[in-house]
DOROLUM-144665 format. One line per field, with one value per atom (N, C-alpha, C): residue number from 1; residue in one letter; x, z, y. Coordinates in nm, 3 decimals, m for minus. Atoms other than C-alpha are relative to their C-alpha. Layout:
<atoms>
num [NUM,...]
residuo [A,...]
x [X,...]
z [Z,...]
y [Y,...]
</atoms>
This chain:
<atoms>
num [1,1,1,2,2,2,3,3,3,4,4,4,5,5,5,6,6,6,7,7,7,8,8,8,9,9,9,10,10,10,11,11,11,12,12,12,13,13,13,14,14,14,15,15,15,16,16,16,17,17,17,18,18,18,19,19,19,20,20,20,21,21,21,22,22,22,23,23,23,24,24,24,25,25,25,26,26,26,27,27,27,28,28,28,29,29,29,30,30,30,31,31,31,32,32,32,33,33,33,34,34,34,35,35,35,36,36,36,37,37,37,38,38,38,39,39,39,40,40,40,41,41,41,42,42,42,43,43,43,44,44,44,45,45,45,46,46,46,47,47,47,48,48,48,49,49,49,50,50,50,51,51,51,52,52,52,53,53,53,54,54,54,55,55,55,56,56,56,57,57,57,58,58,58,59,59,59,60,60,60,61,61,61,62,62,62,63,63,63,64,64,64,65,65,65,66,66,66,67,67,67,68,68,68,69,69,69,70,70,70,71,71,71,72,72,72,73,73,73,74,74,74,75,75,75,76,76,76,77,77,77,78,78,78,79,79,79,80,80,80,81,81,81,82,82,82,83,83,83,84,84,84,85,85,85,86,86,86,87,87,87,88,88,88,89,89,89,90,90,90,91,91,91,92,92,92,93,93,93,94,94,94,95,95,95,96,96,96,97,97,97,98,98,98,99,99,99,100,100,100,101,101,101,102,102,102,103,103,103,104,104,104,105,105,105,106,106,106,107,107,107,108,108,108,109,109,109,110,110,110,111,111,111,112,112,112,113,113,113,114,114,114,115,115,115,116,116,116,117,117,117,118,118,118,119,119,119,120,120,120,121,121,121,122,122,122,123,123,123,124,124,124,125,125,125,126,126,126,127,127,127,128,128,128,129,129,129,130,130,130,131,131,131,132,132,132,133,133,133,134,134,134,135,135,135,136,136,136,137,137,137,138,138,138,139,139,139,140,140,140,141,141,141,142,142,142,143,143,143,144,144,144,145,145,145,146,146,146,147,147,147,148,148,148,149,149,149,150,150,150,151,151,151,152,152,152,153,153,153,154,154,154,155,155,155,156,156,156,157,157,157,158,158,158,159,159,159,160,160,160,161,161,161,162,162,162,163,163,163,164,164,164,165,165,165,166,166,166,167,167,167,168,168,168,169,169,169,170,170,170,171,171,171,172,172,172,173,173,173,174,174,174,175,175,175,176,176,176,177,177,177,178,178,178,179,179,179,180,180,180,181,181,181,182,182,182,183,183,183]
residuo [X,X,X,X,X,X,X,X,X,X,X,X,X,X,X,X,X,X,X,X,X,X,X,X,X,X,X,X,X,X,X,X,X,X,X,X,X,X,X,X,X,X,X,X,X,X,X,X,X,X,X,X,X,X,X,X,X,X,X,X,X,X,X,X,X,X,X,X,X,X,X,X,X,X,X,X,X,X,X,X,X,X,X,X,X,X,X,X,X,X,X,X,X,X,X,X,X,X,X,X,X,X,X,X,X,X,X,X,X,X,X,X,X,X,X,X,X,X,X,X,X,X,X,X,X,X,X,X,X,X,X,X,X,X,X,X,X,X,X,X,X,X,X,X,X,X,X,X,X,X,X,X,X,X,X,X,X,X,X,X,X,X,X,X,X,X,X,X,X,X,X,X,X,X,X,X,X,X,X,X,X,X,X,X,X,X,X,X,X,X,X,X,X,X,X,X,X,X,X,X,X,X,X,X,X,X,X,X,X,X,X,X,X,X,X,X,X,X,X,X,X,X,X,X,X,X,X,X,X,X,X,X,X,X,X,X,X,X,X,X,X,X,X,X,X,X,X,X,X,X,X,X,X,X,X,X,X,X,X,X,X,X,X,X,X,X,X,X,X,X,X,X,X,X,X,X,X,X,X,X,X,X,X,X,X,X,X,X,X,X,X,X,X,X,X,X,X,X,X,X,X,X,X,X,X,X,X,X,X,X,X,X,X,X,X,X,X,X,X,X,X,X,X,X,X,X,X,X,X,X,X,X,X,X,X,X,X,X,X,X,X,X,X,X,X,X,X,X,X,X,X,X,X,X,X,X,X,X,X,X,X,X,X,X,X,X,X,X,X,X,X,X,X,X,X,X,X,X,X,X,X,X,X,X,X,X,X,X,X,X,X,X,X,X,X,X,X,X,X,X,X,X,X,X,X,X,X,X,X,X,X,X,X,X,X,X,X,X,X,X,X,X,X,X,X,X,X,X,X,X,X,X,X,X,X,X,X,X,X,X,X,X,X,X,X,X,X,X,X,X,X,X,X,X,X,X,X,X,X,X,X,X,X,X,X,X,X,X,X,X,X,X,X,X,X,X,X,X,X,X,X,X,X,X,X,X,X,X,X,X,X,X,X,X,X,X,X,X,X,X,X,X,X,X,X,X,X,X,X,X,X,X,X,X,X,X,X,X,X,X,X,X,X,X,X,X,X,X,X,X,X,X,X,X,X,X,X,X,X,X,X,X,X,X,X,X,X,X,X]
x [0.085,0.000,0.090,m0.093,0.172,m0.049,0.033,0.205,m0.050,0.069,0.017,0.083,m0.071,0.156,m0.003,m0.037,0.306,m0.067,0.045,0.126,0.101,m0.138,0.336,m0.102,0.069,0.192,0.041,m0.056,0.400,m0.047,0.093,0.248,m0.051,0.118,m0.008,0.027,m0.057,0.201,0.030,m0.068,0.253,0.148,m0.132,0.600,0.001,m0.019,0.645,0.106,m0.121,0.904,0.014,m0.026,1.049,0.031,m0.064,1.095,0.019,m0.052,1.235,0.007,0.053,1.113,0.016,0.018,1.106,m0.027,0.078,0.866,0.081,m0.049,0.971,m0.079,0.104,0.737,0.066,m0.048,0.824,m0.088,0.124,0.647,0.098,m0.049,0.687,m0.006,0.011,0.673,m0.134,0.129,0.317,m0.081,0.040,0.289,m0.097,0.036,0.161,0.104,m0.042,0.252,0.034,m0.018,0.441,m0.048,0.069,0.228,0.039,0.013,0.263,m0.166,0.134,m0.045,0.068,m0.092,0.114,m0.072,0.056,0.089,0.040,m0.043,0.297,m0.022,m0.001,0.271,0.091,0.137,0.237,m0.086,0.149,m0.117,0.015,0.046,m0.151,m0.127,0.094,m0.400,0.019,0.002,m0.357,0.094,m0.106,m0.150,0.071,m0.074,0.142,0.137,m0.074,0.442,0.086,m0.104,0.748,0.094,m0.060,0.960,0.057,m0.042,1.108,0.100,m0.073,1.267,0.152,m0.180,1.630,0.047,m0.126,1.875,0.064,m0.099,2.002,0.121,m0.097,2.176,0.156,m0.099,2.413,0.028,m0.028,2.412,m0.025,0.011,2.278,m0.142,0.061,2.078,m0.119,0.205,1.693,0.037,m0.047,1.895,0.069,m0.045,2.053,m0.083,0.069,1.797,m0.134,0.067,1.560,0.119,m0.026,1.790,0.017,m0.014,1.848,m0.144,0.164,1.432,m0.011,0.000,1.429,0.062,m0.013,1.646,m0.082,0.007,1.546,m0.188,0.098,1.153,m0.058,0.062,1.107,0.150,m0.133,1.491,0.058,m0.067,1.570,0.133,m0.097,1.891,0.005,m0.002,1.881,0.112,m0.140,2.196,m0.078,0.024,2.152,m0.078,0.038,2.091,m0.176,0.154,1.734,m0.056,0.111,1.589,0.013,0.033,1.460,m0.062,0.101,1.367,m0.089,0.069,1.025,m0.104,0.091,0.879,0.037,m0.083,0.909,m0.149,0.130,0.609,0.024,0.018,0.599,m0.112,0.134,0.330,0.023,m0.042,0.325,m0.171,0.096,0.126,m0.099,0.104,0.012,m0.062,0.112,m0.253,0.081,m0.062,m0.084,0.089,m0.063,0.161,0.169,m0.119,0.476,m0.019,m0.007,0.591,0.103,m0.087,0.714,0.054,m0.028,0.942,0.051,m0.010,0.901,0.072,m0.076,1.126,m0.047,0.096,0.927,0.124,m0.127,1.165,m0.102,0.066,1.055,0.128,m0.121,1.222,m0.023,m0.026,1.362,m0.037,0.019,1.308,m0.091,0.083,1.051,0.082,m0.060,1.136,m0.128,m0.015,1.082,m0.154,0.074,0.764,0.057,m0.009,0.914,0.159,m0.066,1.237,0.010,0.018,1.060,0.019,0.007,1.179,m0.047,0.098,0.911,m0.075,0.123,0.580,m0.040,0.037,0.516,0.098,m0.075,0.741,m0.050,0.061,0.707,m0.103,0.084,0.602,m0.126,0.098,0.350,m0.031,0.011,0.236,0.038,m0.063,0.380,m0.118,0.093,0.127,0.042,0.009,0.157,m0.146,0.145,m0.145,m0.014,0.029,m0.290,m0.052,0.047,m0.266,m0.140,0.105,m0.602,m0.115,0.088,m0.726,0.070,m0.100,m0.453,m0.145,0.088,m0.727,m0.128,0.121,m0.988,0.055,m0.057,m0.711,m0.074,0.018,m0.741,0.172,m0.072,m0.506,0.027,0.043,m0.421,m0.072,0.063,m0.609,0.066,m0.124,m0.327,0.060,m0.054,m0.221,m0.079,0.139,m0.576,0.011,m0.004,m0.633,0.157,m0.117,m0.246,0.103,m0.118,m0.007,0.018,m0.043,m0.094,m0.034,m0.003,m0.220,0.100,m0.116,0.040,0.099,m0.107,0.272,m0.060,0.018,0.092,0.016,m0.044,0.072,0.146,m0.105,0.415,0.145,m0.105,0.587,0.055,m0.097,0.867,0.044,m0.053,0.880,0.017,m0.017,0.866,m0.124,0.122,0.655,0.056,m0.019,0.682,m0.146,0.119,0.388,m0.011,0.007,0.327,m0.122,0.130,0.031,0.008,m0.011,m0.081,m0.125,0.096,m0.264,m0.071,0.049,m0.317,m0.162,0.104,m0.634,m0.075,0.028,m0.919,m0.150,m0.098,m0.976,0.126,m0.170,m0.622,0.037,m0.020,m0.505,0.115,m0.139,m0.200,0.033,m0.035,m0.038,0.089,m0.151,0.180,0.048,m0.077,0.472,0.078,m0.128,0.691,m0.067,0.068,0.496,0.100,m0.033,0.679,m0.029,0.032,0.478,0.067,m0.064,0.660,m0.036,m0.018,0.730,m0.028,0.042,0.572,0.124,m0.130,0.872,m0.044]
z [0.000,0.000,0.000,m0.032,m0.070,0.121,m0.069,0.148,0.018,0.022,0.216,0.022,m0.046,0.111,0.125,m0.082,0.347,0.001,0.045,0.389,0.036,m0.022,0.375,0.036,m0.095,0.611,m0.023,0.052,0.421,m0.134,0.177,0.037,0.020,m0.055,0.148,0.058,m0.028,0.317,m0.079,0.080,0.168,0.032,m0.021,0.086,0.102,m0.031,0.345,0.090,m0.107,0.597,0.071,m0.117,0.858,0.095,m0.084,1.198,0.143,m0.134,1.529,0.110,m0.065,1.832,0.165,m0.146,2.228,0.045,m0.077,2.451,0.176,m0.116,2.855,0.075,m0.104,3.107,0.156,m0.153,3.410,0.135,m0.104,3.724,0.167,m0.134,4.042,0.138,m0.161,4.430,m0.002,m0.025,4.401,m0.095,0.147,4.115,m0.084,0.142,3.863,m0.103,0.115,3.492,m0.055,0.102,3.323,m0.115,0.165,3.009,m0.059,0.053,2.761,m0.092,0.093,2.553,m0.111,0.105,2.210,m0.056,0.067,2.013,m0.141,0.103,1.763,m0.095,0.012,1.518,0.030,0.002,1.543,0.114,m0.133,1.763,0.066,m0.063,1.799,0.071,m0.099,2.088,0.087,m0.080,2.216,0.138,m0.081,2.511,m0.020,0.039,2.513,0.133,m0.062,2.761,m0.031,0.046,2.673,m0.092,0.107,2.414,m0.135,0.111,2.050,m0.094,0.103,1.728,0.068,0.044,1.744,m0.110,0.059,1.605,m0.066,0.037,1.433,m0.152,0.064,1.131,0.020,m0.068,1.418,0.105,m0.087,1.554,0.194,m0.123,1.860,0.036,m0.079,2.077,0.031,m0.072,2.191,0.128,m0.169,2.564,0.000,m0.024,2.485,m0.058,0.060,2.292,0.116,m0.165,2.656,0.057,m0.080,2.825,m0.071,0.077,2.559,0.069,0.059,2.519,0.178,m0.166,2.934,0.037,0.000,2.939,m0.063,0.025,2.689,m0.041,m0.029,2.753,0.112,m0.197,3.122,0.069,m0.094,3.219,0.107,m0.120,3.408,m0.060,0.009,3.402,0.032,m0.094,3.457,m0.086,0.000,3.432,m0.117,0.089,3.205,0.099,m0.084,3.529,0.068,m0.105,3.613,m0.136,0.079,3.309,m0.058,0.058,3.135,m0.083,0.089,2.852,0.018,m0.052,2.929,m0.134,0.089,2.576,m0.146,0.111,2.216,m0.132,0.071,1.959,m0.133,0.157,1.574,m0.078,0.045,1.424,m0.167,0.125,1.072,m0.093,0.058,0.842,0.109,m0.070,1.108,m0.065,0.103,0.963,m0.105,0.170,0.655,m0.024,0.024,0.676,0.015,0.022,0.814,0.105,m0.094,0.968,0.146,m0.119,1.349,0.098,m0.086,1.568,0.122,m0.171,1.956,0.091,m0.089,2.236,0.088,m0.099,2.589,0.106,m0.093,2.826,0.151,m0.101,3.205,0.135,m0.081,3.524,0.095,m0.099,3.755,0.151,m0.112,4.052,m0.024,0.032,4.150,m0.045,0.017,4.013,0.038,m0.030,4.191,m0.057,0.074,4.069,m0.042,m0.018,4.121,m0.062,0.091,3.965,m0.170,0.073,3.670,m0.044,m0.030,3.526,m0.104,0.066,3.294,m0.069,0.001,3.233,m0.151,0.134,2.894,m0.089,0.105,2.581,m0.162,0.105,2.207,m0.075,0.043,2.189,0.062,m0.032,2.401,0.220,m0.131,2.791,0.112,m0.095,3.085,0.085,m0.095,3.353,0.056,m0.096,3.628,0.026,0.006,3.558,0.102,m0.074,3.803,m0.113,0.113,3.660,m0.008,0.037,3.691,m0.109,0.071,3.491,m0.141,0.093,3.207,m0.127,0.136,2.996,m0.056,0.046,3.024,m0.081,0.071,2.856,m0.170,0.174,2.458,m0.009,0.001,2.384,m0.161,0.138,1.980,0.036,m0.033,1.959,0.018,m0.027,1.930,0.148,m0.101,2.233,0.116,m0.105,2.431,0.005,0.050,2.260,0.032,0.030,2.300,0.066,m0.008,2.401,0.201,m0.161,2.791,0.037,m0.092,2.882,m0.010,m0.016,2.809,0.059,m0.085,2.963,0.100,m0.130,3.265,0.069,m0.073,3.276,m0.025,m0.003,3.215,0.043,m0.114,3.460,0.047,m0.081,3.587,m0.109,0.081,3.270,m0.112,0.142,2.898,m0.086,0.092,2.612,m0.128,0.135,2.241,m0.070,0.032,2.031,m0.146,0.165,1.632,m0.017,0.062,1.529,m0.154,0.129,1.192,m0.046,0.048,1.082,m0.137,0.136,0.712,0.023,0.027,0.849,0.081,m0.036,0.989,0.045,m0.134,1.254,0.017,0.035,1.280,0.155,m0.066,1.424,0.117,m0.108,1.709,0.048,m0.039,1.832,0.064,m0.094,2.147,m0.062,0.067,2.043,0.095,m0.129,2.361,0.141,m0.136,2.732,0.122,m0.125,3.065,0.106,m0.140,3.349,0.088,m0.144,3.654,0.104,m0.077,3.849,0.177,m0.117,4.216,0.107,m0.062,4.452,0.123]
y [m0.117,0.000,0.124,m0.136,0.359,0.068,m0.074,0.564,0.166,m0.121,0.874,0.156,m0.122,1.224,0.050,m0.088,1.425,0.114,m0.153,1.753,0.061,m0.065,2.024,0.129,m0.154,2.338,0.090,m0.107,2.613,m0.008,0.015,2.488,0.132,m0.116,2.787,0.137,m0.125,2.998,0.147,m0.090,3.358,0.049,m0.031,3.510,0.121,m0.089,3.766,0.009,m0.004,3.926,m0.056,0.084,3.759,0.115,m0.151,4.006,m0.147,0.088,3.794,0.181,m0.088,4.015,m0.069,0.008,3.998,0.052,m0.099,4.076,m0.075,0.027,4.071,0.043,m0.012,4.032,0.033,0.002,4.199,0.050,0.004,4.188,0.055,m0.114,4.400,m0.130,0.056,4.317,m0.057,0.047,4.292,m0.061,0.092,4.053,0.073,m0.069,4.305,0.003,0.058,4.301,0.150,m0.157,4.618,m0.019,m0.002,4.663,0.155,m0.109,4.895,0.002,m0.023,5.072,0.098,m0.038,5.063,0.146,m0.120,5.408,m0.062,0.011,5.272,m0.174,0.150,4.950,m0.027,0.066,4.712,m0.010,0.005,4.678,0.141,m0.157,5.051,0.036,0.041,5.087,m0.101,0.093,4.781,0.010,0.058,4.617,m0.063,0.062,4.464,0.001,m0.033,4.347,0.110,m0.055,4.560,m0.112,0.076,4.467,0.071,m0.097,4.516,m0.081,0.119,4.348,0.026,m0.001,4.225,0.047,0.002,4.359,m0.037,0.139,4.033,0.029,m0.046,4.291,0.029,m0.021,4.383,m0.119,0.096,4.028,m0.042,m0.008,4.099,m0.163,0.191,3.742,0.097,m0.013,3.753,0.047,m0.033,3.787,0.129,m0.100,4.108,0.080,m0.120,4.272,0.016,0.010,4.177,0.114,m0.095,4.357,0.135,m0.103,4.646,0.076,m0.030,4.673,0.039,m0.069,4.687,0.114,m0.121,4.937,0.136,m0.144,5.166,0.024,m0.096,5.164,m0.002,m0.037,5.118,0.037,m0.072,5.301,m0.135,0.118,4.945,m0.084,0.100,4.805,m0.116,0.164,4.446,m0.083,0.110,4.160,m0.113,0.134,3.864,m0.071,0.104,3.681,0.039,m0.063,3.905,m0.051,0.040,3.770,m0.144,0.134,3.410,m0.020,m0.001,3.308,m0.127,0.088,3.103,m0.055,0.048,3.094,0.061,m0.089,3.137,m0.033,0.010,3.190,0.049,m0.019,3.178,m0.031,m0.053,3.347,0.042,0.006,3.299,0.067,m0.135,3.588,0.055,m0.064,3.802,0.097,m0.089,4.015,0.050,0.020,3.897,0.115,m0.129,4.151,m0.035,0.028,3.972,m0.134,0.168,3.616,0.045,m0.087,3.705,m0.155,0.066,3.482,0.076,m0.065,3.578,m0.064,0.059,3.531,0.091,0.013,3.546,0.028,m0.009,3.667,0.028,m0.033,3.701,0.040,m0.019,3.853,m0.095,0.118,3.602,0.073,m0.064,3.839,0.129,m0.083,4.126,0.128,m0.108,4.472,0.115,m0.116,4.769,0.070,m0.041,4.931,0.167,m0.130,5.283,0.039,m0.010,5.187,0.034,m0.063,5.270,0.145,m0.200,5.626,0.061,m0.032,5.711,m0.080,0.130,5.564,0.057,0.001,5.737,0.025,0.002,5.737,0.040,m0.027,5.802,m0.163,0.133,5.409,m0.001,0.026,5.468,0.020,m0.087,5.506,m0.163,0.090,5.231,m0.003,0.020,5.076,m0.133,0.113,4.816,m0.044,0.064,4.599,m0.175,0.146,4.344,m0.125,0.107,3.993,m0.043,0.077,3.900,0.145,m0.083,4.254,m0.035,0.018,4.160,0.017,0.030,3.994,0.090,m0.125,4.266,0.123,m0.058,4.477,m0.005,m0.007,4.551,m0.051,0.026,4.298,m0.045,0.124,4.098,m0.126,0.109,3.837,m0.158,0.132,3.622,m0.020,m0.072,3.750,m0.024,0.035,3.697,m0.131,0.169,3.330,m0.120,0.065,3.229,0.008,m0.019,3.417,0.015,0.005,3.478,m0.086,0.082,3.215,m0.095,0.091,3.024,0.039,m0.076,3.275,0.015,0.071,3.205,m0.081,0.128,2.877,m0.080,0.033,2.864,0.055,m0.042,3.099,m0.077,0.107,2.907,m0.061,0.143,2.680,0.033,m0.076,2.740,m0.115,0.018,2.649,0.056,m0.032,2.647,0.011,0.037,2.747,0.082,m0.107,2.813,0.041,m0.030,2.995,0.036,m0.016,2.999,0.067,m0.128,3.342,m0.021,m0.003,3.245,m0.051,0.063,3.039,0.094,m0.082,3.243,m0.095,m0.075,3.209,m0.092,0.058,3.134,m0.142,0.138,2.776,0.039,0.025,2.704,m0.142,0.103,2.442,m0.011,0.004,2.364,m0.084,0.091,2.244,m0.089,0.016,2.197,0.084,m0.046,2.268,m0.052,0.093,2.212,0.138,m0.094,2.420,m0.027,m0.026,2.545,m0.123,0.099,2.253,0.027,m0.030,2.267,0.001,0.020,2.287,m0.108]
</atoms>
């Protein structure tokens, strides 16, 4: 009996850019979530951790462009060792515009709420949001459907997950899950 083609899940795909990006979730003393409320694209209006494409022309890693992106839109210096990467998400034709691979960075320890040294910027305005209002935010929908809860339930651990925008409403699939292990 032959065997049955292979599907191939890119056949369908359109040609578009590739952008590799990191967002960094950082959370205070009192387990709230620094969000930004983008002005700028992408998701203008919306919410969003902090964050911002790499670099990767000037060779710079997903772990230095976390600490770059921490610095330069919440003024925080943090070490290699204050942040983790807990997740990584490839979102392929987001509103058909470009293919994005994310790196999920989180801080290993609380930061400061007041170490913050300005809450608005030209990207947009800074807020310490309680996790359980997160989702009542104006968030992407990728982002509502996908992206936090899995960065919830995988504080401590990591998670791989592709979404695929071309279909509508657009599919996902964990690829790789290991939730925070109970101590």
């Amino acid at each position: 009996m032959p065997a049955e083609p292979i599907h191939d899940p890119l056949a369908d795909a359109p040609t578009l850019p590739y952008r590799i990006a990191v967002l960094v979730y950082l959370y205070d003393e009192q387990g709230r979530l620094l969000m930004l409320h983008r002005r700028k694209p992408p998701n203008p209006g919306m919410h969003s951790p902090i964050g911002g494409k790499v670099e990767f022309h000037k060779g710079e890693s997903p772990h230095e462009c976390a600490v770059r992106e921490t610095w330069e839109e919440a003024g925080i210096r943090v070490g290699y060792q204050d942040l983790r990467l807990f997740g990584i998400v490839s979102e392929r034709a987001y509103e058909n515009e470009t293919h994005w691979m994310i790196f999920l960075f989180e801080s290993t320890r609380p930061i400061a709420a007041a170490s913050v040294t300005r809450m608005t910027f030209d990207e947009g305005a800074l807020q310490w949001v309680p996790i359980g209002d997160i989702a009542g935010l104006a968030l992407p929908e990728t982002d509502r459907r996908v992206m936090w809860p899995c960065a919830q339930k995988h504080r401590g651990g990591f998670f791989m997950v592709e979404i695929d925008c071309t279909r509508d409403p657009f599919d996902f699939r964990i690829v790789e899950s290991e939730p925070r292990r109970a101590p």
